[in-house]
C-alpha positions as a Markdown table, in Angstrom:
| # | Residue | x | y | z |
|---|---|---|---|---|
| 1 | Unk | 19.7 | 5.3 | 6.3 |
| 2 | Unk | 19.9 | 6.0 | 2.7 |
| 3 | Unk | 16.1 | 5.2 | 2.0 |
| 4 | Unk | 15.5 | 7.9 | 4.7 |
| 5 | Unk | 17.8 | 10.2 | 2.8 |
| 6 | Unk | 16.3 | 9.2 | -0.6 |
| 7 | Unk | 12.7 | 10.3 | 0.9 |
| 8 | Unk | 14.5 | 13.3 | 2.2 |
| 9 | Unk | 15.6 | 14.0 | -1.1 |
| 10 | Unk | 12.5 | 13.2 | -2.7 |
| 11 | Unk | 10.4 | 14.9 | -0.6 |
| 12 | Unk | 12.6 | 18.3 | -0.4 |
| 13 | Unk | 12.3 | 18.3 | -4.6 |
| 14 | Unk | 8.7 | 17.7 | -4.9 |
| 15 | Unk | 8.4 | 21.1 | -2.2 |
| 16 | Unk | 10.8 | 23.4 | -3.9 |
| 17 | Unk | 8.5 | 22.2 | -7.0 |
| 18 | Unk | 5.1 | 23.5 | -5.8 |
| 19 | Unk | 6.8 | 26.2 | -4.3 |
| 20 | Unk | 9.0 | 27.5 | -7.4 |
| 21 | Unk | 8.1 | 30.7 | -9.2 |
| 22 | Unk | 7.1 | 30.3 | -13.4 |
| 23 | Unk | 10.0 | 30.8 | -15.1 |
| 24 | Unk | 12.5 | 29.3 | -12.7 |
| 25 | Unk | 14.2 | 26.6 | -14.3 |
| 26 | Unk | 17.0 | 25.0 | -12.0 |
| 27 | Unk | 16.4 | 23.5 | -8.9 |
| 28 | Unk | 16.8 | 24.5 | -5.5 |
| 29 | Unk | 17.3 | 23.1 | -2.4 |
| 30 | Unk | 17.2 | 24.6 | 1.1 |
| 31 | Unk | 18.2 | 23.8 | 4.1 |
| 32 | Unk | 14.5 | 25.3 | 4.7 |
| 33 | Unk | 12.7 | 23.0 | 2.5 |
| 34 | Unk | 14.6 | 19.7 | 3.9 |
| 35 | Unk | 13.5 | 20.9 | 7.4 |
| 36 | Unk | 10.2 | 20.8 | 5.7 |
| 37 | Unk | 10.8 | 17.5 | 4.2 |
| 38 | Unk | 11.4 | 16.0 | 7.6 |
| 39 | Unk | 8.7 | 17.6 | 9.6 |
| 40 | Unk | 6.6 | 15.8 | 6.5 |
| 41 | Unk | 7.9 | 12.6 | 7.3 |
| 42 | Unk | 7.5 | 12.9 | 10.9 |
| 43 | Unk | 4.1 | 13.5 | 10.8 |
| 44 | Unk | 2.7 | 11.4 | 8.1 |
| 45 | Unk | 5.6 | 8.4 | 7.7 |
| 46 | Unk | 7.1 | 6.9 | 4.8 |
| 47 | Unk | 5.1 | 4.7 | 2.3 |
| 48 | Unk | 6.7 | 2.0 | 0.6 |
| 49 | Unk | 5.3 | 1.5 | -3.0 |
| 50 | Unk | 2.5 | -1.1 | -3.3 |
| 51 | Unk | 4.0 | -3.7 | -5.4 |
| 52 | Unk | 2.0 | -6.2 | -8.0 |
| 53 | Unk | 2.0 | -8.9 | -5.3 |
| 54 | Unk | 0.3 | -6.7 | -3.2 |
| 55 | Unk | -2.5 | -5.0 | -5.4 |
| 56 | Unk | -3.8 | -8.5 | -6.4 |
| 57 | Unk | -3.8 | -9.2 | -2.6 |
| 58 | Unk | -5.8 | -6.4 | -1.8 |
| 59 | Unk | -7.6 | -7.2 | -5.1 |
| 60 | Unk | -8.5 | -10.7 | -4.1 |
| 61 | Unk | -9.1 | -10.4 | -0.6 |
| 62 | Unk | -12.7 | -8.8 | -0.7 |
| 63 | Unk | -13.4 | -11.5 | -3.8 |
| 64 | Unk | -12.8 | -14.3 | -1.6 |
| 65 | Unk | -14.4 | -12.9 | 1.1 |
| 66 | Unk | -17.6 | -12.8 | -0.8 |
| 67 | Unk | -17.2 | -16.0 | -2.3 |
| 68 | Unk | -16.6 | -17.8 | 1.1 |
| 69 | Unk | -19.7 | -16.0 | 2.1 |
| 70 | Unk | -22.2 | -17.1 | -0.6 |
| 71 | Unk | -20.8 | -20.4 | -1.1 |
| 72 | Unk | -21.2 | -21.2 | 3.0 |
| 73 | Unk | -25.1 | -20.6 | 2.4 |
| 74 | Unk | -25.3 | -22.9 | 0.0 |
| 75 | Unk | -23.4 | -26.5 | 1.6 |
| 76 | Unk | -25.6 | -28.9 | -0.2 |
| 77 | Unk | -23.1 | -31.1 | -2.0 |
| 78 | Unk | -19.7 | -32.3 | -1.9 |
| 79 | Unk | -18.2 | -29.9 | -4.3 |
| 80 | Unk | -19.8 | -27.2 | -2.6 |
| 81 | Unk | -18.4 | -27.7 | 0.6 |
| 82 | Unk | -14.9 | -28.2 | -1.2 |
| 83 | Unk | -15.3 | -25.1 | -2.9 |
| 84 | Unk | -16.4 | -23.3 | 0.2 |
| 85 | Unk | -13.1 | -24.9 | 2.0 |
| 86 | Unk | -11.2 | -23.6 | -0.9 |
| 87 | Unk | -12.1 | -20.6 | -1.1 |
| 88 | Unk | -11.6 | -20.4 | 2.9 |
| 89 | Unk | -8.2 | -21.4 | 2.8 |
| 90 | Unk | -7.3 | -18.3 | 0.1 |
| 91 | Unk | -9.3 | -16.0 | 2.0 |
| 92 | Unk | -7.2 | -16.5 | 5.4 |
| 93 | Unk | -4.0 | -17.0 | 3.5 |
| 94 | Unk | -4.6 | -13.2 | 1.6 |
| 95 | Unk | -5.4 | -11.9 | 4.7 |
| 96 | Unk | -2.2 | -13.2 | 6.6 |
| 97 | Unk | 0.0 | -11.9 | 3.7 |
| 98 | Unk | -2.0 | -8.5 | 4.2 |
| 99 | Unk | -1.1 | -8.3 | 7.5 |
| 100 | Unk | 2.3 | -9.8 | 7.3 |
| 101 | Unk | 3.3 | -6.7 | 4.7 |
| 102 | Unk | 1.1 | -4.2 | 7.4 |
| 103 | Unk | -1.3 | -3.3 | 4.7 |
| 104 | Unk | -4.7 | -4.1 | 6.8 |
């Protein structure tokens, strides 16, 4: 309830904002601009901030992706194929966490 209110809030600011005439210089908010607000999150949803954890997932996912992809042409040796198993395991572990925090 109150991160709904805070986006109302938020959302109902940044409005009266881009809709404020120059010169105005306190804020003001209507019952107008949090109908506004609310039709805004209706349609389009709230987006959580992307935290660190998640950039260097989204970060490292397409990495690994590629890396999985060139290393599985080459499977001559040992240490290739570990590296190749390696670098499968990270891949499917990013993209679970991805999809565990809904960001695929």
């Amino acid at each position: 309830m109150q991160a709904y209110a805070n986006f109302l809030a938020q959302e109902s600011q940044r409005q009266e904002i881009d809709a404020r005439p120059d010169g105005a210089t306190h804020l003001e908010i209507t019952a107008g601009s949090v109908v506004r607000a609310k039709q805004v999150g209706e349609r389009y949803g709230t987006r959580t901030k992307v935290g660190t954890l998640d950039r260097v997932l989204l970060g490292a996912s397409p990495i690994l992706g590629a890396s999985t992809g060139v290393l599985g042409s080459y499977l001559t040796s040992p240490l290739v194929v570990a590296c190749f198993a390696l670098s499968m395991a990270a891949f499917v572990f990013t993209i679970v966490l991805l999809l565990k925090r809904r960001l695929l």
